[in-house]
Every structure is written in structure tokens, then in C-alpha cells.
C-alpha positions, 0 to 999 in steps of 0.5 A, spaced: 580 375 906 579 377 913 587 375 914 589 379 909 586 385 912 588 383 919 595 383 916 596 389 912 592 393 917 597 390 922 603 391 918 601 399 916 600 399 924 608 397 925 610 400 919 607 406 922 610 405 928 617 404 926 616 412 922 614 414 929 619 412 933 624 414 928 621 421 929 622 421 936 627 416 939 632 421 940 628 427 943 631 425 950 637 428 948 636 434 951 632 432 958 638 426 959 643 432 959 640 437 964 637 441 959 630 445 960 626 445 953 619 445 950 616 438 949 619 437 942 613 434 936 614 429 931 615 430 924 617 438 926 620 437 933 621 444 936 619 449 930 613 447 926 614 452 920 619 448 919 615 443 915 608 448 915 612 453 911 606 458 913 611 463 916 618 464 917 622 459 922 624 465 926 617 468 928 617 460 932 625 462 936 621 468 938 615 465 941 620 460 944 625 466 947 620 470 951 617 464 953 624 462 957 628 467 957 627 470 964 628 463 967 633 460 962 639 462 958 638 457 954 635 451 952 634 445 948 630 444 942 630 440 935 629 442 928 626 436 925 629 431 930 637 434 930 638 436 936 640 444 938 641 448 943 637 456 942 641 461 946 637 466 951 642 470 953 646 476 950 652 475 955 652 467 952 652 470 945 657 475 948 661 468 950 661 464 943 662 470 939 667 472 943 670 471 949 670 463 947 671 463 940 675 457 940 669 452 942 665 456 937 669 458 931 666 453 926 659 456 923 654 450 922 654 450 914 661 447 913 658 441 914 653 442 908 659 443 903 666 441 901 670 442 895 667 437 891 661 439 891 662 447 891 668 449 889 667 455 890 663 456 896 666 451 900 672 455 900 670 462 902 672 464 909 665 464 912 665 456 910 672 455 912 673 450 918 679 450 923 685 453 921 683 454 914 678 460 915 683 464 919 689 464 913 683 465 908 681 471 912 689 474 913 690 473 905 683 477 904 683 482 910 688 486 906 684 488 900 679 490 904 682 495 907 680 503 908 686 506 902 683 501 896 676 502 899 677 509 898 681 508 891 675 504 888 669 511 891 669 514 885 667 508 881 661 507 887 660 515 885 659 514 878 655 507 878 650 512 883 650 517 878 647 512 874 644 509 878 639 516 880 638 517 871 635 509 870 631 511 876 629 517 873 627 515 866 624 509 870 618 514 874 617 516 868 614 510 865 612 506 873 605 505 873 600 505 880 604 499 883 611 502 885 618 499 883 621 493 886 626 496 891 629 489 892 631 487 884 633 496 883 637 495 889 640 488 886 642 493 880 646 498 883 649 492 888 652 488 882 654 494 878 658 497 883 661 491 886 664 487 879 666 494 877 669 496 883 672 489 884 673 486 877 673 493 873 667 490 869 660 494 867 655 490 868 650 494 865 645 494 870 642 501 868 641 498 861 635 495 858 641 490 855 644 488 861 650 483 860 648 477 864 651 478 871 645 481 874 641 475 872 646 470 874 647 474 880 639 474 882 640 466 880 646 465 885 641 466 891 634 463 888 633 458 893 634 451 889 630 445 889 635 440 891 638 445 897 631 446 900 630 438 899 637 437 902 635 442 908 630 438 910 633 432 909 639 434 913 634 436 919 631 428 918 637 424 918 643 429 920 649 422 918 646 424 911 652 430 912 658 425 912 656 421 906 653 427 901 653 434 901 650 439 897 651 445 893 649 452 893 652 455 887 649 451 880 653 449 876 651 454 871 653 459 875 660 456 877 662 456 870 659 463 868 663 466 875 669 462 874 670 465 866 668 471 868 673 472 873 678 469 868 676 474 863 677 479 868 685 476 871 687 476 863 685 483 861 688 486 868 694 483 867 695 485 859 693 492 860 699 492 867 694 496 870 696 499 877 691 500 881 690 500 888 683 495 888 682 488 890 683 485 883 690 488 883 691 485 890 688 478 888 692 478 882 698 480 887 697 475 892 696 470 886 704 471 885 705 472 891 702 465 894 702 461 888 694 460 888 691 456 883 686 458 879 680 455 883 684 459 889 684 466 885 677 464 883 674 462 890 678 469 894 675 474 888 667 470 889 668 472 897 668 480 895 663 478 891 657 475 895 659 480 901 657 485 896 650 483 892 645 480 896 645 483 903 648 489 901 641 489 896 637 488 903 640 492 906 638 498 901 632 496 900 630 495 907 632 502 909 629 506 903 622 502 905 623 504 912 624 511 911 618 510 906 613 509 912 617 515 916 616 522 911 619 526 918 626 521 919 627 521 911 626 529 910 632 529 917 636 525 913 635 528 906 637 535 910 643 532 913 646 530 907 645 536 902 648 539 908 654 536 908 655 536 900 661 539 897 662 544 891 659 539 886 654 537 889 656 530 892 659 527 899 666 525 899 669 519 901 670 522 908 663 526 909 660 519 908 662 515 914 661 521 918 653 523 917 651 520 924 644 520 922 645 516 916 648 511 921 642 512 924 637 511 919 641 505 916 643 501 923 636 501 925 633 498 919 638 492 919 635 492 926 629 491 924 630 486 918 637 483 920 640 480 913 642 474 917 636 472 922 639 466 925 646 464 926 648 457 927 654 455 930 658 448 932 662 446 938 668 445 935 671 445 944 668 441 949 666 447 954 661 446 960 656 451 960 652 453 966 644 456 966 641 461 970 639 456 974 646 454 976 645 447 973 651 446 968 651 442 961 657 439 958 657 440 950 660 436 945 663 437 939 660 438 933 653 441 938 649 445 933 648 451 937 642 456 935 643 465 936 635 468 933 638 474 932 632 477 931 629 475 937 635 480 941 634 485 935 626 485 937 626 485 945 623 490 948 627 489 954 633 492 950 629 496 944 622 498 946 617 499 941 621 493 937 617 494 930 618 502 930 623 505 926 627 510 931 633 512 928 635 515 936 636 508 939 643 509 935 645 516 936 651 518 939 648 520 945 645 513 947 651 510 946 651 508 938 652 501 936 657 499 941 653 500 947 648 494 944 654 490 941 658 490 947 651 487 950 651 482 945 643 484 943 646 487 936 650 483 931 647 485 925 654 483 922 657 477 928 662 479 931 668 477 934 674 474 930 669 472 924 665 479 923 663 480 917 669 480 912 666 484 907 662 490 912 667 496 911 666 496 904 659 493 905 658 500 908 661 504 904 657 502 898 650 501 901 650 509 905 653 511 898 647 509 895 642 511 901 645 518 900 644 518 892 636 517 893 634 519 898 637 526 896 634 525 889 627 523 891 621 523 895 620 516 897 613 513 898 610 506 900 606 503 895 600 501 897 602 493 895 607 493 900 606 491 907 607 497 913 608 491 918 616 489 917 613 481 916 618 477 914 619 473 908 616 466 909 621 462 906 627 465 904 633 463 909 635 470 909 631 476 913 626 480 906 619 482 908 614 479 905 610 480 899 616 484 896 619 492 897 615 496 892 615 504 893 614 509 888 619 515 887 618 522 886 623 526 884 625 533 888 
């Protein structure tokens, strides 16, 4: 009897042994090459909230980087047991978006997908390794242009003009707790983006919609099995190579993927000629032979570039202005004075209100939609540290960029958490001052900057404009006045959910 508790005792122990030296046999990685980090942990490695889950995963790189950033510009760290390089420099940044790009031009989430198991996303520019995401990217830059940008502004006007009489009828009925900000802008952003992309109502403004807004809010509801695989990858790495995962369920691939059909079939038996992106997809089709997975892959980019951060992005911006009632009434001002005869902003009016850009640039400061961008070596390039030491990186070297961290360093932005449109006034040098010092990259930069940002912009300012001229907008008191972020959600929400109450003017 006693043997027997010995052995199983003594089993358990090596067993436990084995995980333990699983977890951490390789958290030389970093000291063997020269690298400076803090001392990684098992089961979590550098980022506790990766396992605890108790607060976003940035809000650890932020304690990181003011830790070692007079001393370093970069270091060593690990998500789980993978290996990563976190950035601390805005000249590196600077470096791997732009003056490197070729040793950096692979975005880490291309290990996670292939055509196999997301068809659709495995194919959009930003998955895109090598060669491949340059010549999806020259297909696509042409639709995107200024002209069909232009020609599709009168549907953007009308979808806010519907957008503020759902809204009206909406406060009349809105009890004490507000309304969901995030899920009103997600209406308009759905609305606006298959009509102006796929000539088709959405009817998000109804109590019928048709099912795009709900299939749209489902394509970034965050999965079991994509969260399940994200630890897994961080655990075991090699499990890329022999499985990957899908971002897009297969419900959302059919209903997508018919969708867009549809849509190629009535365009096509109208002979329509308008100067928009379906036209310009269907004319790049016959041009180029593309398959109809291609045609379906080329149009989901316009697509996702247009639902989700374009909703953030709103969303973020009106809960600011919610908590600054000055800032608001000097927006509000600057744009019922630059209105035309029928009381609406032309196309070219839009891109120049400087305080609109303003207001809108420094809320996505604050709350980036992307907090983190990850990058692959794709070169062998030797980099050296503040200290003169010098590190050679390898292929397929995860590299870390907190952009948040940058976006709220006081060094660059003081009093980080304030919203102080003025950091972005053309007298302080306007978003290019903080681009070229690589501290703000709310879009990336370099040669794979946002694919979609000029519409982004267009159809996100437009709707700012509209409500913010229409309404009186206050915090509800169920939102959070502290910008904390979201803890879970891989992209930058705050916590708890935007709800604000709308009072009409």
C-alpha cells in the first residue's frame, strides 16, 4: 500500500516535471542572443493577462515599455512560451513599417490561415504573404480611389439621413440606460458599406432588417474554437504548420459568399454603369479571369475594412465628445458653418473641417482599433539596441509593435488619457508630425497602410458630422468615463460597452 502511494506520488512528481520543463525549456531563447527582457513566467511567459484574462493583454506591454524604454528599444519576451521581440522604439517602428519593409513585410496572422481553412480571409491583402499581397493590393487600390469614393457620397448621405430619423424615433422610446453606441454605429456602418459596395439595402434602420447586420456583428464575435486555438498557438507554436484555423464560420462564408453572388447577378442583368466598386470588381473579373471565390475574396476586403473599425471608430469618437460638451459645441459649430444650401456637407467640405480631424484622429489615439501589431521577419536583418549591442533576427521572428503604448506616452502625448483634439491641429503639425515619428499608426503605415482608410474616412467623418449636428450627446452614467479597455477582445473597445443618450437639438 505504501509503494503504491510512493509511486503514484512519484509519478505525479515527474509528470509534473515534464509539464514544467515543457513550459519553460526554451525561455533562453532571448538571453542566448544578447536580448534584455524580464524574467518570462511559466504557463503565462511575459503577459499574464494572457492566461488571467482580467485585463486586456496590452495594459501588460504598457508596463513593459515604460519599464524599459529609456534603456532599450527593444526586448525580449514571450506570449505563453512563443518567442517575441516587443518594440520600444518609434525609430524602429519607423524602420519595420517603412525604411525595412522587405525584412518585415508578412503580418504574423498569415501563419494562422490558408485557403483551406478560410477562403475568403486567407485571401484578403492584409493575410497575404510575399509577392501575393502586393498584387492583390494593386488589383484593389484602383476601386478605392478618390472619383468612386466621390461617386458612391450621395449614398453615404442618404444612409445618414437615415441613420439620424432611426435615431430620432429611437429617443423617443430610449429609457435611463442610453443607447448602445457600438451596436447603432455597426447599423449605419453595414448600411453604408454593402450599399455603397454592393448596391444593397441592408435595412439596418428597420425593425426588419435583412440578416447582413446580424451576420456582420457574428463575423467578429470572437469564436470558441479561434480563442481556443490562440492559446493553443501560443503553447505549442509547430501547431501552425500542421493545422489552422478559421476566422470566418462557415454560416457566415455561405451567407457572404451568396450575398455577393446576388449581388455580381443583379448588376450584371441591370448593365449598370456606374463608377463604384461593384462595377469595378465585376470589370476587373473580365479583365483578369478571376474565380469566383477571387471576386468573392476581392469584394469581403471592401467589406471588412468598412464594418467593424469603421463602427469603433464612430462609436469611440462620439463617447469622447460625450465627456468633452466644449470640444463637442466647437465641432458642432465648425460644421453648421461650412454646410451648403441644403443643409448638408459636400464631399469636399468633409475632408477639410480641420477640427473634425481633429476630434476624430485624437479619439482613435486614444482608443486605437488595432492595439498591437504583430510582424514576421520575413529577411535576416541584424538590429542593434540603445546600447550598442547588436541582434541577429531570423526568419519567421515574431515581432510585437504596442501601439497603444506610443499612442499613450506621455513623452510624445501629455496627459495621455485626456482627449485634446489640439495635439492634431495644424499648427502643431497635424498627424504627420506623430506618423513621421512613428508614435502614431492608427492605420500602419508604410507600403501595407490601410487598404480601405480613404473610404474608412469618408464614411466614419460623415456620420460624426450628421449626429453631432443633430444631437446633444451625453455619457450615460452605465458607461465608464476612463477609456479602459475592453478585457478580452482583440481589438481596442472600452469596457463594459459605449452607451450614450442623444438629445435632440
Amino acid at each position: 500500500m505504501i509503494f503504491s502511494v510512493i509511486l503514484t506520488l512519484t509519478l505525479i512528481g515527474i509528470i509534473a516535471g515534464l509539464i514544467y520543463l515543457f513550459l519553460v525549456f526554451n525561455f533562453d531563447h532571448w538571453k542566448k542572443r544578447g536580448v534584455k527582457g524580464p524574467k518570462p513566467k511559466a504557463l503565462y511567459g511575459s503577459y499574464p493577462s494572457m492566461i488571467t484574462q482580467k485585463r486586456n493583454v496590452v495594459y501588460d506591454m504598457q508596463e513593459l515599455y515604460r519599464q524599459y524604454q529609456n534603456d532599450e528599444d527593444f526586448i525580449g519576451c514571450y506570449s505563453i512560451r512563443t518567442p517575441d521581440l516587443l518594440v520600444l522604439s518609434p525609430e524602429l517602428v519607423h524602420k519595420i513599417f517603412v525604411t525595412d519593409f522587405k525584412n518585415f513585410h508578412d503580418n504574423e496572422l498569415s501563419t494562422w490561415f490558408d485557403d483551406k481553412s478560410d477562403k475568403i480571409l486567407s485571401n484578403n491583402p492584409f493575410i497575404l504573404t510575399g509577392e501575393g499581397w502586393k498584387e492583390r493590393r494593386q488589383e484593389i487600390t484602383p476601386g478605392l480611389t478618390v472619383n468612386r469614393i466621390k461617386s458612391v457620397y450621395p449614398v453615404t448621405q442618404e444612409v445618414c439621413g437615415r441613420l439620424i430619423k432611426y435615431m430620432k424615433e429611437k429617443c423617443k422610446y430610449t429609457d435611463n440606460n442610453g443607447i448602445d453606441t457600438k451596436e447603432l454605429s455597426l447599423r449605419f456602418t453595414s448600411e453604408v458599406v454593402t450599399d455603397c459596395v454592393l448596391g444593397i439595402k441592408a435595412l439596418s434602420f428597420t425593425e426588419n432588417p435583412t440578416p447582413i447586420l446580424e451576420m456582420t456583428k457574428k463575423i467578429f464575435t470572437q469564436s470558441t474554437v479561434f480563442t481556443v486555438y490562440a492559446f493553443l498557438v501560443g503553447f505549442l507554436p509547430m501547431i501552425k504548420r500542421f493545422y489552422k484555423t478559421k476566422f470566418f464560420e462557415k454560416e457566415n462564408e455561405v451567407f457572404f459568399t451568396g450575398l455577393m453572388g446576388s449581388a455580381f447577378d443583379m448588376r450584371r442583368q441591370q448593365k449598370l454603369d456606374r463608377i463604384d466598386f461593384l462595377n469595378y470588381i465585376l470589370q476587373l473579373q473580365d479583365k483578369k479571369h478571376l474565380s469566383n471565390d477571387e471576386l468573392v475574396s476581392h469584394s469581403m476586403t471592401f467589406l471588412l475594412d468598412g464594418f467593424e473599425t469603421s463602427a469603433a471608430a464612430i462609436s469611440v469618437c462620439l463617447y469622447q465628445l460625450s465627456k468633452y460638451p466644449e470640444e463637442q459645441k466647437r465641432l458642432r459649430d465648425e460644421i453648421n458653418n461650412n454646410l451648403n444650401d441644403k443643409g448638408e456637407l459636400d464631399f469636399e467640405k468633409l475632408d477639410t473641417l480641420p477640427f473634425l480631424d481633429q476630434c476624430f484622429y485624437e479619439s482613435l489615439r486614444i482608443i486605437p482599433a488595432q492595439l498591437i501589431a504583430k510582424k514576421l521577419c520575413t529577411e535576416p536583418i541584424v538590429l542593434t539596441n540603445k546600447n550598442g549591442t547588436k541582434v541577429q533576427l531570423k526568419r519567421n521572428d515574431l515581432i510585437q509593435i504596442p501601439l497603444y503604448c506610443f499612442h499613450h506616452d506621455e513623452k510624445y502625448f501629455p496627459n495621455p488619457n485626456e482627449f485634446i483634439p489640439d495635439r492634431f491641429s495644424p499648427e502643431n503639425g497635424g498627424t504627420k508630425k506623430y506618423r513621421d515619428m512613428g508614435v502614431f499608426l492608427p492605420f500602419g503605415d508604410g507600403p501595407r497602410i490601410c487598404l480601405g482608410m480613404k473610404f474608412a474616412l469618408t464614411q466614419t467623418k460623415a456620420a460624426i458630422a450628421e449626429i453631432v449636428k443633430n444631437f446633444n450627446i451625453k455619457l450615460n452614467p452605465r458607461t465608464r468615463k476612463d477609456n479602459v479597455l475592453h478585457p478580452t477582445f482583440f481589438m481596442g473597445a472600452v469596457d463594459g460597452g459605449i452607451w450614450l443618450d442623444f438629445e435632440e437639438i
